[in-house]
C-alpha positions in Angstrom: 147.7 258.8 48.5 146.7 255.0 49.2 147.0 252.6 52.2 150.3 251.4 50.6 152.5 254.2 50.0 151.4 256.0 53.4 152.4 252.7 55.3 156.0 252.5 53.3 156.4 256.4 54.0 155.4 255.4 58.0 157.8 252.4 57.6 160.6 255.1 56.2 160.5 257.7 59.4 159.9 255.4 62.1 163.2 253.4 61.6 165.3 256.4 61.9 163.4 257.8 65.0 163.7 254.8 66.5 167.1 254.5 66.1 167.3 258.0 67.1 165.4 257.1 70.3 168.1 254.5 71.3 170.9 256.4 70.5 169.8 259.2 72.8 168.9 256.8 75.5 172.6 254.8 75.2 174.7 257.7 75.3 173.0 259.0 78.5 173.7 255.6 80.0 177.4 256.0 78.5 177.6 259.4 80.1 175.9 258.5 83.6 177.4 255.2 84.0 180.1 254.8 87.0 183.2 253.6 85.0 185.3 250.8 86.5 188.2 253.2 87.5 187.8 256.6 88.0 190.4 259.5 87.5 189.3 262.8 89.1 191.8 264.9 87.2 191.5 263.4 83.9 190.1 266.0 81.4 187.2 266.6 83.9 187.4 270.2 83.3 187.8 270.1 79.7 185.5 271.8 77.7 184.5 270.9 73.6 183.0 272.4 70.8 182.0 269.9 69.2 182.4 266.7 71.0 180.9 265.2 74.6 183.7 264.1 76.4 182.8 261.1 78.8 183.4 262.0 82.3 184.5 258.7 83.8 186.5 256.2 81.3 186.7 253.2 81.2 189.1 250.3 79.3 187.4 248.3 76.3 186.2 245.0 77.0 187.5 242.3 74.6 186.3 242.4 70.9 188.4 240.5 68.4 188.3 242.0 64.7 191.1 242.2 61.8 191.6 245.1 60.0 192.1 245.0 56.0 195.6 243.8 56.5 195.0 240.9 58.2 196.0 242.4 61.8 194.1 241.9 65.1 192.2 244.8 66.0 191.2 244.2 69.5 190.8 245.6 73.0 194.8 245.3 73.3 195.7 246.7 69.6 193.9 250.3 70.0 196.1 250.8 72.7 199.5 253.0 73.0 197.9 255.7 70.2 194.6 257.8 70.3 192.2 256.6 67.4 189.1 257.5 65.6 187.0 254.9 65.3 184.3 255.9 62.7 181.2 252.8 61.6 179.6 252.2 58.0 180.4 250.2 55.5 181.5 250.5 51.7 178.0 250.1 50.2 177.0 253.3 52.2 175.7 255.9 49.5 176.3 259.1 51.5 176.8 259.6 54.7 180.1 257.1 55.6 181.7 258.4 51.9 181.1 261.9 53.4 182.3 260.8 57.1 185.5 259.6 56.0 186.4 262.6 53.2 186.1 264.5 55.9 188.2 262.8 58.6 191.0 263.0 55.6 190.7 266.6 55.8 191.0 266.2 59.3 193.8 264.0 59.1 195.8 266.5 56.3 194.5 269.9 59.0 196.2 268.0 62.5 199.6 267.3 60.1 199.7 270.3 59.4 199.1 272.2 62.9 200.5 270.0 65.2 202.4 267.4 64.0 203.5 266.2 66.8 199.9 264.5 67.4 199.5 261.2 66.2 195.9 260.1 66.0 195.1 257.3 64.0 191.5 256.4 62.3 190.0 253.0 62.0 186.8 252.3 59.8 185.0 249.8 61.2 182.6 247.9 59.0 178.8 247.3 60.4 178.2 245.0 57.2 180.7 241.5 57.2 178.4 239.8 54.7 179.9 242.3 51.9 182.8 244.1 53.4 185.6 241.7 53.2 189.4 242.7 54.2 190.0 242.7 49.9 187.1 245.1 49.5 188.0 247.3 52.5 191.4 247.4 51.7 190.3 248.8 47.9 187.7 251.2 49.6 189.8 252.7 52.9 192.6 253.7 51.8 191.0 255.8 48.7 190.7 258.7 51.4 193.9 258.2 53.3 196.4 255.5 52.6 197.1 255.4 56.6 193.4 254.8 57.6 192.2 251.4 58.5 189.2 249.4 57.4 188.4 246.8 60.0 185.6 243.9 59.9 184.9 240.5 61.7 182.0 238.4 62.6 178.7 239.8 63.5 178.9 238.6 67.3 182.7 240.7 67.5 181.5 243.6 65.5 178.4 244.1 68.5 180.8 243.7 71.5 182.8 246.7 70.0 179.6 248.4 69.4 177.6 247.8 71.8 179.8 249.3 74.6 180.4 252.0 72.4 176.5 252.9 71.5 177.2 252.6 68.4 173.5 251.1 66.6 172.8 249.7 63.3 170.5 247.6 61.3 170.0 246.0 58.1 167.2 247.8 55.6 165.9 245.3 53.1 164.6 247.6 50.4 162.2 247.7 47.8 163.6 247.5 44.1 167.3 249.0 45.7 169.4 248.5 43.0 172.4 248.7 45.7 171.1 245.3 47.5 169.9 246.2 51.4 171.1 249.2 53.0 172.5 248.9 56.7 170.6 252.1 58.8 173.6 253.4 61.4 175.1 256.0 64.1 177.0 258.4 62.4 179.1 259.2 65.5 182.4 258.7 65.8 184.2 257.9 69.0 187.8 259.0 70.0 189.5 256.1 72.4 192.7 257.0 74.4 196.1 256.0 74.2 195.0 253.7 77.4 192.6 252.1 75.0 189.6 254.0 76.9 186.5 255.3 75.3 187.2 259.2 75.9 184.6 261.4 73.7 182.3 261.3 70.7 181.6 263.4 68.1 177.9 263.2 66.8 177.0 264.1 63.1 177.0 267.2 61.5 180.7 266.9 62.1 183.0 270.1 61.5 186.6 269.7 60.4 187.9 272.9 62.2 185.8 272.4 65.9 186.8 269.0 65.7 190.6 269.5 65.1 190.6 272.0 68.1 188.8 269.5 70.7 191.4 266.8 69.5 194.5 269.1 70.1 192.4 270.5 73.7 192.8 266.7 75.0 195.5 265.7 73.8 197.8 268.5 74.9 195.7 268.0 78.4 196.1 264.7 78.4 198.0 263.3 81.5 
C-alpha cells in the first residue's frame, strides 16, 4: 500500500471518530447540564428501551427556519404537539433514506396502536446550499405526505443544532459523482408539546422499542 492511499484511508476513519468523540462529549453535557427550570416529577422515573430521556428540560432557544411549505419553523412553531426532529439532507445515500423509511413505519405502527397520539416529524436539512423548500418538498413527503422538510441559513440551522448536539460537516470527496457529502448525527431528538428537548434516540434505531418509549411518555406526560 503507498503513502497515498494509507493517508486517504487515515483521512476516512478519523472524521467519523472524531465526530464520534464530540457527540459523546455533547450529549453528556446535554444530560449533566442544570436546565433553566426544573420539574421534579416530570418523567424522572421513566424508563426507555431505546431512548435517553434528558432528566432536566429545558425550552428551545430561538432558531428561525421554514419548512418546505414556506412556514416558520421556530422555537414558538414546535410548540403545542410532540415532534421528531430527525437531520440529513436529500443527497444522503443511506443512512437519512433509511432514517426516514423507518420513522414512516413508525408513523403507520403509532396510527395504528394509539391513535389518540399525535406526534409529528420534521426533517431538518444540514445542507441549504442544495436542499431548497422545492427539493425538500419533492423528497419529504415521498415517505409520508404529513412529514416536514425544513431548511434555512447556515447560522439558523446551528442554533437549532447546536443546543440539540446534533454535529455535522461537509466531506469534499475525491471523484464523488454525488458532489460533497455532509458527515452527520444520526440521532433523532423528540421535543415536548412545551417545545422542550425531552429524549433522543441514537442510531441503530428500532421501530417497535421506539414506538413503546413514545407511547411510555406520552401517556406519562403531565
Amino acid at each position: 500500500m503507498s503513502a497515498g492511499q494509507e493517508n486517504r484511508i487515515n483521512k476516512v476513519w478519523v472524521l467519523p471518530l472524531t465526530l464520534l468523540a464530540l457527540l459523546l462529549g455533547i450529549t453528556a453535557y446535554l444530560l449533566l447540564l442544570p436546565g433553566e427550570k426544573t420539574s421534579p416529577d416530570r418523567l424522572t422515573t421513566v424508563s426507555l428501551e431505546s431512548g435517553t430521556l434528558i432528566p432536566r428540560t429545558r425550552p428551545m432557544t430561538p432558531f428561525a427556519l421554514t419548512d418546505h411549505r414556506g412556514r416558520p419553523f421556530t422555537q414558538s412553531s414546535v410548540q403545542g404537539h410532540w415532534r421528531l426532529l430527525s437531520f440529513g439532507y436529500t443527497h444522503c445515500p443511506d443512512i437519512c433514506p433509511t432514517t426516514l423509511a423507518m420513522l414512516a413505519r413508525l408513523d403507520d405502527q403509532l396510527r395504528q396502536q394509539a391513535p389518540e397520539i399525535d406526534i409529528r416529524t420534521a426533517f431538518v436539512s444540514i445542507d441549504p446550499e442544495r436542499d431548497t423548500e422545492e427539493v425538500l418538498a419533492d423528497y419529504v413527503p415521498y415517505f409520508n405526505p404529513d412529514f416536514i422538510g425544513v431548511t434555512g441559513s447556515p447560522p439558523e440551522i446551528e442554533k437549532l443544532t447546536g443546543q440539540l448536539g446534533i454535529l455535522f460537516q461537509r466531506v469534499d470527496g475525491e471523484n464523488s459523482e454525488m458532489g460533497y457529502l455532509m458527515d452527520h448525527s444520526a440521532s433523532i431528538i423528540l421535543l415536548n408539546p412545551q417545545g422542550e428537548f425531552q429524549a433522543v434516540f441514537g442510531a441503530p434505531h428500532q421501530v417497535n422499542a421506539m414506538a413503546r418509549d413514545l407511547q411510555t411518555l406520552v401517556q406519562q406526560h403531565p
